[in-house]
Structures are given as structure tokens and as C-alpha cells.
C-alpha positions in Angstrom: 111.9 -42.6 139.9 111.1 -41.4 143.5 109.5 -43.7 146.2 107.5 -42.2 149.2 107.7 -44.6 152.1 105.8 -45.3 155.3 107.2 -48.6 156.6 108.0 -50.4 160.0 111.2 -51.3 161.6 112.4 -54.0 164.4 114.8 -52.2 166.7 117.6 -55.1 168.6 120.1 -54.4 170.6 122.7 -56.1 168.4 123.5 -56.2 164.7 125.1 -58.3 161.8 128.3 -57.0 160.1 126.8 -56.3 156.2 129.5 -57.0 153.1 130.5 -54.7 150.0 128.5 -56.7 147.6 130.1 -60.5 147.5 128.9 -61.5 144.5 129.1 -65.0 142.7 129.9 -66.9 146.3 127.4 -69.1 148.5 126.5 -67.2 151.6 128.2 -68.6 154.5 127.6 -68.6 158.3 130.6 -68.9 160.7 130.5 -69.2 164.4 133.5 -67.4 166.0 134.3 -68.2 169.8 137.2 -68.8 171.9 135.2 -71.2 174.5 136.1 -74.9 172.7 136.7 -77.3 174.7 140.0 -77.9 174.1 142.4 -75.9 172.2 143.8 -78.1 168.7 147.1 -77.8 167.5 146.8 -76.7 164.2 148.1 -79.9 162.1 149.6 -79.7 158.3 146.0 -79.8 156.8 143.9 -76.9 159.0 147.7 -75.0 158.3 146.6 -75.5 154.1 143.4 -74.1 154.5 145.1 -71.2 156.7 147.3 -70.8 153.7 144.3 -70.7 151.4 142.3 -68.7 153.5 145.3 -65.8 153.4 145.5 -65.8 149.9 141.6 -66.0 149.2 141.5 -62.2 151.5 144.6 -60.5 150.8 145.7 -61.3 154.7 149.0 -60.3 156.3 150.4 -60.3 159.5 152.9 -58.5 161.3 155.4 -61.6 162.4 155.9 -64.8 163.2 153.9 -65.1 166.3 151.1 -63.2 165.0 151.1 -65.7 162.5 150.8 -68.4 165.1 148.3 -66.7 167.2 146.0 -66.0 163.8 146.4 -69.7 162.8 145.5 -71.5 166.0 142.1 -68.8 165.9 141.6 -70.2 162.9 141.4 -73.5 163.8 139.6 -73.3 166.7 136.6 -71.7 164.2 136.9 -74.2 161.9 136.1 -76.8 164.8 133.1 -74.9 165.9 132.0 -73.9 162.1 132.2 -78.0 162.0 130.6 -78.5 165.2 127.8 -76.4 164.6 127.2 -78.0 160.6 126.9 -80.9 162.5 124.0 -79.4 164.3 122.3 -78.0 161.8 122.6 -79.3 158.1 120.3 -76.8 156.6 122.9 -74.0 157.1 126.2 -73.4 155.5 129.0 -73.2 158.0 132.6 -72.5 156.3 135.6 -70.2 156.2 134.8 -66.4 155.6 136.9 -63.0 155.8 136.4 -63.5 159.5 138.0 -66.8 160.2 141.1 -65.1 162.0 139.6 -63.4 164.4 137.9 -64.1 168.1 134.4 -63.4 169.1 135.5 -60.2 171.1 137.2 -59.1 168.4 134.5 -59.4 165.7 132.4 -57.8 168.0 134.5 -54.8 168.4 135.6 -54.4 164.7 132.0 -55.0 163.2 129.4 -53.9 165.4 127.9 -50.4 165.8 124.7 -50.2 167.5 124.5 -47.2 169.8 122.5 -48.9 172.2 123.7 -50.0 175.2 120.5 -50.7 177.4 116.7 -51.1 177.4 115.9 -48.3 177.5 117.1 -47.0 174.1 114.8 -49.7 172.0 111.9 -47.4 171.7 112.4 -44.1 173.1 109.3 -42.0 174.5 107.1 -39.8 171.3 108.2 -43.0 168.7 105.3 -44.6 167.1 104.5 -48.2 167.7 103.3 -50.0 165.0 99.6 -51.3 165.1 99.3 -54.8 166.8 98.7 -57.6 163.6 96.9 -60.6 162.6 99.0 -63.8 164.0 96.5 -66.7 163.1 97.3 -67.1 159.9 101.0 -66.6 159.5 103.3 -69.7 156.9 105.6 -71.5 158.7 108.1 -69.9 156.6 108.7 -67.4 154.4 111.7 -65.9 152.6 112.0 -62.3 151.1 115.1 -63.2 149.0 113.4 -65.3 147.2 110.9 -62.3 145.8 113.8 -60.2 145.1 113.3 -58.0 148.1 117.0 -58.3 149.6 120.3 -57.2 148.1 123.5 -59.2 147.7 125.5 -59.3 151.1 127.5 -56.3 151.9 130.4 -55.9 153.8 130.8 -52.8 156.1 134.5 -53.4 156.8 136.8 -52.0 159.9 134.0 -49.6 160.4 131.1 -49.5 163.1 128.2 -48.8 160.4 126.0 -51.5 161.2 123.4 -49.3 162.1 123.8 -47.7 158.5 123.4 -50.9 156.6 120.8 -52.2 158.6 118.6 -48.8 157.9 119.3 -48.7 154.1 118.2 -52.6 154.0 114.8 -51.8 155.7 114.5 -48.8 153.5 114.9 -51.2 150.3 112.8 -53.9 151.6 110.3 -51.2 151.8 110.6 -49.4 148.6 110.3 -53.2 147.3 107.0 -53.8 148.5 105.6 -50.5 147.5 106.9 -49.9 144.1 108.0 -53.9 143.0 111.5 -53.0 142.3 114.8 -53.5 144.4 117.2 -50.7 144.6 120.6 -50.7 146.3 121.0 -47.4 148.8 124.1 -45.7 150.0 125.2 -46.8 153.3 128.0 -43.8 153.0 125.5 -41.3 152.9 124.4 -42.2 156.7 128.0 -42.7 157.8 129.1 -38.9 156.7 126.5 -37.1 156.7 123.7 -37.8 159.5 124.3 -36.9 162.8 120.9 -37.5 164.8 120.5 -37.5 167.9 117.5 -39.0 169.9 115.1 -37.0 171.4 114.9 -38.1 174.9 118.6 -39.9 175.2 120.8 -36.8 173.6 123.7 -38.7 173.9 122.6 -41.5 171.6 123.6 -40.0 168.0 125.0 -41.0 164.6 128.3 -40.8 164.8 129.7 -42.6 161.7 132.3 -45.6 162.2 131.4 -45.4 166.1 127.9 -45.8 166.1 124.4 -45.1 165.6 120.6 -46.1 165.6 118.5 -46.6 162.8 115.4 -44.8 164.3 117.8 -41.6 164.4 118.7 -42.6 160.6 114.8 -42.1 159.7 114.2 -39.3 161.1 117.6 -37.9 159.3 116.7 -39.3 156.0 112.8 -37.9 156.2 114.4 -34.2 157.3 117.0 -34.3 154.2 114.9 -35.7 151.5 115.9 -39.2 151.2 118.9 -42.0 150.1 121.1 -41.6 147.0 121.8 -45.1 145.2 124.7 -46.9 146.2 125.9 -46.7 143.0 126.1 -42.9 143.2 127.4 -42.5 146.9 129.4 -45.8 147.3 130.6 -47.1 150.6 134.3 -46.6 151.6 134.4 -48.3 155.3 135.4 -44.6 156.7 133.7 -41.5 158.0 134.3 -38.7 155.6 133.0 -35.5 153.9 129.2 -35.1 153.7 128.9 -35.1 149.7 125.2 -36.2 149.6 123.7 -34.2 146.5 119.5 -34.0 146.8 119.4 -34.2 143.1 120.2 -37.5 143.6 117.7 -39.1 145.9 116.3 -42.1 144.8 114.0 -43.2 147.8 112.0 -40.9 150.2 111.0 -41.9 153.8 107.7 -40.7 154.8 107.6 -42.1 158.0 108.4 -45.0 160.5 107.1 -47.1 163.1 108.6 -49.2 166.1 107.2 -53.3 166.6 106.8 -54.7 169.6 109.5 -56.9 171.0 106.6 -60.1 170.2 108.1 -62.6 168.4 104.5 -63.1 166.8 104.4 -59.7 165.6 108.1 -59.4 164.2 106.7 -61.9 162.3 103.5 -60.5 161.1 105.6 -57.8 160.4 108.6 -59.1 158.1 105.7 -61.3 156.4 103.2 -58.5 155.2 105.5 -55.3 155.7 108.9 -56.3 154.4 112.1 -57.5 155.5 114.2 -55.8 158.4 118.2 -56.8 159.0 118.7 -56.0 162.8 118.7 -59.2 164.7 118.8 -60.4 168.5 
């Protein structure tokens, strides 16, 4: 059944890489960084859990001293994963698909916001969302636990961020207006919308390189809507347009920007659903 939207969105300059749903695993947070203080020699036990780790995600390198460099990566993450449990005992800091790879790296690989300054977070003619109520805001508050938020996604070797980040607004939203959580096609942004903004023409969707969710709005309220994931599934690559309008599950009826206020963004994900860009 069809959802009509109207819903607000948090525009950052950076985003998360999203998973192909990992399903039956805690969720994990790992800090990846070259800048430890020293750099360990990988010893007989981190080189197990390297060996572990390879198995665990089908990893395989090109020679020996690939092999080297990837391990002593490795253990330089597992330092600051420990480092950083250490600091914070609520989170869950571990190995993940990542654990080979630097900070610049992950960066390149997995991010895909088409924003590079400023002045693309709003761009002039967007709507700004009505200022909200801050008094009585909880000290915490967590959309997963009504059901609002999919399992984790994984957007692979692909610059989609921007893709995954729209379709998770878009199902926080049809959560709140219709009480049920559906999972929307990330692929359908990456092949076929190719917005542009109105004021910056440069900034477009462009697939695996890039794109902005507010240009994914205006896309999806032009076409019609999202397929389910489960009838346009994600592939990690740019390819054919195959989006069929007999298909669309949820229907954008328009969008809003919120202030950069921290209060707000707040008021915001509380009363108006959960967003997945982050600072």
C-alpha cells in the first residue's frame, strides 16, 4: 500500500558507509586511524585474529607484502578499537569488514556526499523546516527500539552514501505516518536519478561518485516514489535505470531542511523521525 510523505531531513557534510543487511550480528563500531602513537608489531595473537578476520570476509591479497602492510593496519585498529572501548564502555568497539583499511582509505571507498563546502547544505528556494519546541525534549531517545530503523546495510566499493542515507529518512518517515517499516531500494537512486541542484548545477547524482539527498527528493517526488528493496536490490554498482512505477511502494510529497541547531536536530529526530546523515 502507497504512503504520501511530507517529512524533514538533516543535511551534514559527511556520511556513514550503510551495510547489505548484516543480519544476526551485534552492531559494531570501529575507529580507523593511522595517528597511534606508536606503531605495534603485530605479535602471534593480533596475527590469529588477522587470520580470523580474513576468513570471517572472504579477504585476499595480492602478495606477501600486501599481506604485511594489511596486518600491521590491522593491528593498529585493533589498538584504537581497544583504546576507545576503554573510553566509552557503553559502545561496542570490535573487528568489522573494515579492519584492513586506513582512515583515508575508508574515506575514499565509502563516502559519497557531493558536498564539498558550506555552501551546498541548504541551497537558496529549499524550505526550512519550522523552528520547534526544545523545553521538553528526554534525555534520550532511540527509534530502533520502535521499529523505525532497518537492519544495517552495507553500500560496498561504491560512493552511495547519499542514496542510503535518503531511503533511511524516507523509511523513518513512512514509519511514523503509516506505523509500518519498509525497506527501500538504494539501487533505484544509484541508476536512475541524476538531479542536479538548482543553484549549484554541478552538484548532481551521479551514482557510485556522489550525490545529495536533497537532489534525491526532488528526483523521487518528480518520478513517483521508491520501489522496495526487495524488488530493486542493491548491487554496489551504477547500472541500467530499471525502476518500474508499478512498483512504488512509498511516495514523497515533500521535504524540508533543519537548521544546523543541535536543539532542533533534536526536536526533529524526536517528533519527526529518524535521519542517517551525521557530522
Amino acid at each position: 500500500m502507497e504512503a504520501f510523505l511530507v517529512f524533514s531531513t538533516l543535511l551534514l557534510l559527511t556520511c556513514s558507509a550503510s551495510s547489505s543487511s548484516i543480519s544476526g550480528e551485534d552492531p559494531t563500531i570501529l575507529q580507523v586511524t593511522d595517528e597511534i602513537h606508536a606503531d605495534p608489531m603485530p605479535h602471534l595473537a593480533v596475527e590469529g585474529e588477522f587470520q580470523a578476520f580474513l576468513k570471517r570476509f572472504g579477504k585476499e591479497y595480492g602478495s606477501a607484502k600486501e599481506y604485511a602492510r594489511r596486518l600491521r593496519v590491522f593491528a593498529r585498529n585493533i589498538v584504537r578499537a581497544a583504546e576507545h572501548q576503554a573510553l566509552d564502555p557503553t559502545a561496542v568497539h570490535g573487528v568489522t569488514p573494515f579492519s584492513d583499511l586506513t582512515e583515508d582509505e575508508f574515506e575514499r571507498r565509502f563516502t559519497g556526499l557531493a558536498m564539498e563546502s558550506d555552501k551546498g547544505r541548504i541551497s537558496a528556494g529549499q524550505h526550512i523546516a519550522p523552528e520547534m519546541d526544545t523545553r521538553r525534549l528526554p534525555v534520550s531517545f532511540d527509534w530502533r527500539e520502535k521499529g523505525a530503523v532497518t537492519d544495517v546495510k552495507m553500500q560496498g566499493v561504491c560512493g552511495s552514501c547519499w542514496a542510503f542515507s535518503t531511503t533511511g529518512v524516507v523509511e523513518g518517515a513512512n514509519f511514523v505516518a503509516t506505523g509500518k517499516l519498509v525497506s527501500l531500494s538504494e539501487q533505484q537512486l544509484v541508476d536512475c536519478d541524476h538531479t542536479c541542484d538548482t543553484v549549484e548545477k554541478d552538484e548532481c547524482d551521479n551514482g557510485c561518485r556522489g550525490g545529495l539527498m536533497t537532489n534525491a527528493y526532488k528526483y523521487l517526488m518528480q518520478v513517483g516514489g521508491l520501489e522496495e528493496e526487495k524488488s530493486y536490490p542493491y548491487t554496489g554498482e551504477q547500472g541500467e535505470c530499471k525502476f518500474d512505477k508499478s512498483k512504488i511502494s512509498v511516495k514523497v510529497a515533500n521535504f524540508t531542511n533543519i537548521p544546523l541547531d543541535e536543539n532542533q536536530i533534536a526536536a526533529n529526530l524526536v517528533h519527526r523521525g529518524p535521519s542517517c546523515s551525521r557530522d
